[in-house]
C-alpha positions as CSV (number, residue, x, y, z in Angstrom):
1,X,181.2,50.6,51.1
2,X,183.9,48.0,51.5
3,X,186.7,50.5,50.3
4,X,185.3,52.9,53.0
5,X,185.1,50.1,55.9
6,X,188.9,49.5,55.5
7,X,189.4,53.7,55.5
8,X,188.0,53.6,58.3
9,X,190.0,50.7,60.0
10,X,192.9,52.8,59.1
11,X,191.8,56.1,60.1
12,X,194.3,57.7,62.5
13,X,192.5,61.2,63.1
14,X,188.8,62.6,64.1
15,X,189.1,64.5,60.9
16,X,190.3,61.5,58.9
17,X,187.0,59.2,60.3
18,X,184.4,62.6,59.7
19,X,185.2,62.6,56.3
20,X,184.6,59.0,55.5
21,X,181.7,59.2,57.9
22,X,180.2,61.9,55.8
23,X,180.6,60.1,52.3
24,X,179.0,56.9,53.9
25,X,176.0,59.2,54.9
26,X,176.3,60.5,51.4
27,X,176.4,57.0,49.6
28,X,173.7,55.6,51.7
29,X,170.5,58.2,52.2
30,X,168.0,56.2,50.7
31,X,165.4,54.9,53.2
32,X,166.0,51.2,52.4
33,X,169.5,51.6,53.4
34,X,169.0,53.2,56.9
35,X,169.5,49.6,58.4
36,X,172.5,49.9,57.2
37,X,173.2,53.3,58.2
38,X,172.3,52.1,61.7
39,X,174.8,49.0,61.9
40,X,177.7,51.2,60.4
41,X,177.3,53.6,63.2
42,X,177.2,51.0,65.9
43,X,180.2,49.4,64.6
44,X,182.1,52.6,64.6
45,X,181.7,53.0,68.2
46,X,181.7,49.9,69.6
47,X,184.8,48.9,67.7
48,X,186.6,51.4,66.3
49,X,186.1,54.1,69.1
50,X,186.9,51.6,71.7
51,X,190.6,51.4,70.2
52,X,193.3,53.8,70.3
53,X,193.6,56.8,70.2
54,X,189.9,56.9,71.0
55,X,190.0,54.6,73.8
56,X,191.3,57.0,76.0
57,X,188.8,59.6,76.0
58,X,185.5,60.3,77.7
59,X,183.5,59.2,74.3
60,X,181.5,56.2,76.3
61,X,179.4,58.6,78.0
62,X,176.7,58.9,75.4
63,X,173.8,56.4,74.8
64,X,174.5,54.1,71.8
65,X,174.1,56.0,68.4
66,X,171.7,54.9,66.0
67,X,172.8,56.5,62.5
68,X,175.8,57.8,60.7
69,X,174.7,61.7,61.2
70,X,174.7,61.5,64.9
71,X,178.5,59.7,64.6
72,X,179.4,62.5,62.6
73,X,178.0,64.8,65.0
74,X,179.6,63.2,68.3
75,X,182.9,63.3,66.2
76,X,182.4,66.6,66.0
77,X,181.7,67.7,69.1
78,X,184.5,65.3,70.6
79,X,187.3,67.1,68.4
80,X,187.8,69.9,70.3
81,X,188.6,68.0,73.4
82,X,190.7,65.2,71.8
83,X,192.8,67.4,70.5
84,X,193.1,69.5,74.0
85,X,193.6,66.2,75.6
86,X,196.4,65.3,73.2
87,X,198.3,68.1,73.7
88,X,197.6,68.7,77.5
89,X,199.2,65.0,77.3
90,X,201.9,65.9,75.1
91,X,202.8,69.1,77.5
92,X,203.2,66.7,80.7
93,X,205.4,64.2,78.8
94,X,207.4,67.1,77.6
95,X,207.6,68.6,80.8
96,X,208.4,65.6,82.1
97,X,211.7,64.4,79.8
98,X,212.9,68.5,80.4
99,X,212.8,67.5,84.0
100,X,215.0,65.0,83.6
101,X,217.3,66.0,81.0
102,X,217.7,69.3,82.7
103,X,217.9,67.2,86.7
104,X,221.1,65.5,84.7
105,X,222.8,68.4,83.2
106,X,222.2,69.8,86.3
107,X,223.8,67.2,88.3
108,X,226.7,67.0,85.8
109,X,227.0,70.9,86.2
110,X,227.1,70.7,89.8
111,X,227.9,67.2,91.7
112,X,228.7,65.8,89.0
113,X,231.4,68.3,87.9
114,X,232.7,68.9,91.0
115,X,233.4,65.3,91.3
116,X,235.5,65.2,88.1
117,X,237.3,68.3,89.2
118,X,238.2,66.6,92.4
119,X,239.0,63.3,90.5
120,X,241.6,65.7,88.6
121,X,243.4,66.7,91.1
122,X,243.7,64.0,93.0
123,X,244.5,61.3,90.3
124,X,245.5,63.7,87.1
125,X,243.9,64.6,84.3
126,X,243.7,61.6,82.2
127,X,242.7,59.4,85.1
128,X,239.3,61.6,85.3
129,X,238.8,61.8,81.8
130,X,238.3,58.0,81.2
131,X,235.9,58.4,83.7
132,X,233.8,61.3,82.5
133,X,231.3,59.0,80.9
134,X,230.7,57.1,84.0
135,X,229.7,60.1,86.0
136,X,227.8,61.7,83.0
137,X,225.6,58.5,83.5
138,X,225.6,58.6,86.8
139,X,222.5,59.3,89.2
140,X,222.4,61.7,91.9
141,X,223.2,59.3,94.7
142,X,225.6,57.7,93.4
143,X,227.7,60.6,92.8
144,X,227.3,61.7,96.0
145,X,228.7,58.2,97.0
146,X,231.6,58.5,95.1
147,X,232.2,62.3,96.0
148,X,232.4,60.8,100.2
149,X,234.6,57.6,98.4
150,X,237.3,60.0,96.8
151,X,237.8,61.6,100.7
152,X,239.6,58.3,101.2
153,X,240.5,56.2,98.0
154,X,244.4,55.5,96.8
155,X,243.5,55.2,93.4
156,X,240.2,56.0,91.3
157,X,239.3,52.1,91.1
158,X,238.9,52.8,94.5
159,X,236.5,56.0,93.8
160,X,234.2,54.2,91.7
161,X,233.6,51.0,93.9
């Protein structure tokens, strides 16, 4: 039983903590040992639950449990919707970084390459090359700052100011 407190300590998944869950209720199904049945299921979800990635869930809506079947059961029943919760989660923060990454090869591709094409012509090729990084880090309104700065600089320093 000691072995299986520590698996599930460690547990990472739903399916990882049903499947110790359900050798626990295997181990311990004599009628003497429903006390212990009882505390192992209060200590899963008052501790363990309450820690991630369980935390964040809806999983504190239930009344407390009382045995290792009905844990098993709310783990059950809670899989589904974890897992669409993960991955609903997982589609915003990708959505999100795509956002960005494509807001800065966008700006690079636009602004951001029209300002190194101006830079070019105004102070040569090499001149805007040791500068391409710059602008490649560069946000929106800064860019747009230095596109108004090159209408009047003398030299790049100048631009970049």
């Amino acid at each position: 039983m000691v072995h299986a407190l520590f698996r599930l300590e460690h547990s990472r998944t739903p399916d990882d903590m049903r499947s110790i869950v359900a050798t626990l209720s295997k181990w311990l199904v004599k009628p003497e040992q429903r006390p212990i049945r009882r505390e192992f299921a209060i200590w899963i979800q008052r501790v363990l639950l309450r820690r991630k990635p369980f935390a964040d869930s809806k999983l504190f809506d239930w009344e407390e449990v009382q045995d290792l079947e009905e844990v098993n059961e709310m783990l059950a029943e809670r899989m589904n919707e974890w897992e669409r919760e993960w991955k609903q989660e997982g589609r915003l923060e990708g959505r999100q970084e795509g956002r960005q990454e494509g807001r800065q090869e966008g700006l690079l591709a636009g602004e951001g390459k029209s300002l190194l094409l101006l830079l070019e012509q105004k102070f040569g090729k090499e001149a805007a090359e040791q500068y391409r990084p710059r602008v490649e880090q560069a946000d929106e309104p800064t860019i747009q700052q230095w596109l108004i700065n090159i209408l009047t600089a003398n030299s790049i320093e100048e631009v970049f100011r």
